[in-house]
C-alpha positions, 0 to 999 in steps of 0.5 A: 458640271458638263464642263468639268466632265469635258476637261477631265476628258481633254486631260485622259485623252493628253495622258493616254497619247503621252503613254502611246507615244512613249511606248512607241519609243521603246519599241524602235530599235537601238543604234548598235555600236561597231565593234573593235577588231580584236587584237590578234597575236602572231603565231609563232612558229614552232621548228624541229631542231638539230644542233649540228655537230660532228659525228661517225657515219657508215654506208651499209648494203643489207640484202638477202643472198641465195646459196648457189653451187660454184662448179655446175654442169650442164647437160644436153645432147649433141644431136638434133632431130630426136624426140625426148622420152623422158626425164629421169630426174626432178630439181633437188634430185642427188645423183651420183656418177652414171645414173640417167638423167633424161633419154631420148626415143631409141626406136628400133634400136634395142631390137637391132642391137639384139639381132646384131648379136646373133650375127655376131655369134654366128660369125663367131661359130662359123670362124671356129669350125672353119678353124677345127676342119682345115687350120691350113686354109689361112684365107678362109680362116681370115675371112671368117675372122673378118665377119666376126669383126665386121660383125662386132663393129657393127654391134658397137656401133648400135651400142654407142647410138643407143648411148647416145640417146641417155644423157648420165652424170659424170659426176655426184651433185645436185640437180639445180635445173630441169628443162620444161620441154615435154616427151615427144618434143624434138631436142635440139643439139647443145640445148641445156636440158639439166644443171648438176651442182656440186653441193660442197662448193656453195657461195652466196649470190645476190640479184638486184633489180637495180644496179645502183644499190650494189654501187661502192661494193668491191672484191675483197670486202668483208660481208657479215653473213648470218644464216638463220638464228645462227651467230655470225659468220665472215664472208668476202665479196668474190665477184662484183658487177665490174669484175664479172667475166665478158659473156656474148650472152646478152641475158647472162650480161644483163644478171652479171651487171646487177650480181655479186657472189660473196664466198664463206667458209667451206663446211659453214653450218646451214649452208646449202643450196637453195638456202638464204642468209642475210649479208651485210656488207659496209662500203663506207665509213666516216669518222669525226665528220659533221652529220645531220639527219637526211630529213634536214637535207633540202635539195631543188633543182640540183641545188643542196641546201639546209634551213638554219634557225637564225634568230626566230626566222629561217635562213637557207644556207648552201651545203655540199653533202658527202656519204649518205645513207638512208637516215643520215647525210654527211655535209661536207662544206656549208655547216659548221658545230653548233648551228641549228638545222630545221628539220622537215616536217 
């Protein structure tokens, strides 16, 4: 009996370690397989095209002019040394002939002026009592008459000094300019102190801070000038960088060689001074000319080229361009119809 016990014992023990052991089996980890590299497409590339072909292209120069006065007159003294009192207009002022238009300090001399007529008048009296007691005495008589002239130059004399201390328009305008000097401060001689413009003869002027923007613009052309919401009106370019007159004016100079001045009608409604209008002038226009989008153009190191689509890659080809404005460019040589230019992205 004990030795059928033994060996059931011997078989559980064998059974139990087969059980272990396959457990143990399942617990290790399984060799993973390597992975295929996955099969990646090329991408291809996606272009912006243009198809060249032949077209019209103008260059145009859009600004905004002021209009300005074409007669002016300055105004300024003829004598150093005094101090100013006062002026007697501000900017925009209408003025007509013979109103003041700025004064100086007179000192004494409107009290010297009044003195001087009284020895005037007693010179005066002296020489017709003279005359009512003795018209015989013809050198007494003279020489009272010679203080009655002495008498008149020296109050004359007064007067046009006094005169000289008012700056008067000659003329009807529109003050365009006032000095920025203050009362009290020395004047010197031929120093502008105020511009009078003539309202009824008006052109429009327009400055650039670069000069190159007025390239190709020359007297004669025609400008497209609108004012405001008002329709269009016709203008001429009058005066252009190349046309303006020599000046030893190196400030004056400087504004001449990046201005041009365009004339319009007389009596050209909204027109004043002071007053914008935008003008619109075409330099340059090309017709029946091969023209590409100026985001097609490709420039390095001096060097003009274009990438065309040939087949699905890109060929760079060399170009020679012609008029260009801000969105188009011509291409003279290098393309012809039908070809396909790659834009820039």
């Amino acid at each position: 009996m004990s030795m059928k016990v033994n060996k059931l014992a011997s078989r559980l023990v064998l059974i139990t370690g087969a059980v272990v052991l396959l457990a143990g089996c399942s617990l290790l980890p399984k060799e993973e397989e390597a992975l295929k590299p996955p099969l990646v497409k090329p991408v291809k590339e996606n272009f912006e095209l243009y198809e060249v072909k032949k077209g019209s292209i103008t260059k145009k120069v859009s600004v905004v002019g002021t209009f300005k006065s074409s007669k002016t007159s300055n105004y300024y003294f003829k004598e150093s040394g005094h101090r100013l009192a006062a002026m007697r207009v501000k900017v925009g002022d209408t003025v007509k002939p013979g109103d003041v238009l700025a004064e100086l300090e007179k000192g004494d001399l409107e009290t010297r002026i009044a003195l001087q007529k009284l020895n005037l008048e007693k010179a005066q009296i002296a020489s017709v009592q003279t005359r009512q007691v003795d018209p015989d005495q013809t050198l007494v008589n003279r020489l009272k008459a010679i203080d009655v002239e002495a008498a008149q130059l020296q109050l004359s004399s007064l007067q046009a000094e006094l005169e000289k201390t008012k700056l008067t328009a000659d003329s009807a305008g529109v003050i365009t300019y006032l000095t920025d000097l203050q009362q009290g401060t020395v004047v010197d001689a031929f120093s502008t102190l105020v511009v009078l413009s003539d309202p009824n003869q008006l052109q429009l002027s327009y400055e650039s801070t670069d000069s190159g923007t007025l390239s190709g613009i020359e007297v004669g052309m025609n400008v497209e000038v609108k004012i405001g919401s008002s329709g269009n009106i016709q203008g001429k370019v009058l005066r252009t960088p190349s046309s303006a007159p020599p000046t030893d004016n190196k400030a004056q100079a400087d504004r001449n060689a990046k201005t041009i001045i365009v004339g319009v009608p007389s009596g050209t409604e909204g027109a004043e001074i002071g007053a914008s209008a935008d003008m619109t002038i075409i330099v340059e226009k090309r017709e029946n000319v091969i023209v590409i989008p100026r985001t097609g153009l490709r420039s390095y190191l001096g060097r003009d080229y274009v990438q065309v689509l040939n087949g699905e890659s890109r060929k760079e080809v060399d170009v020679e361009k012609g008029l260009v404005t801000p969105t188009e460019v011509e291409i003279r040589t290098g393309l012809s119809e039908g070809q396909n230019v790659i834009l820039n992205n």
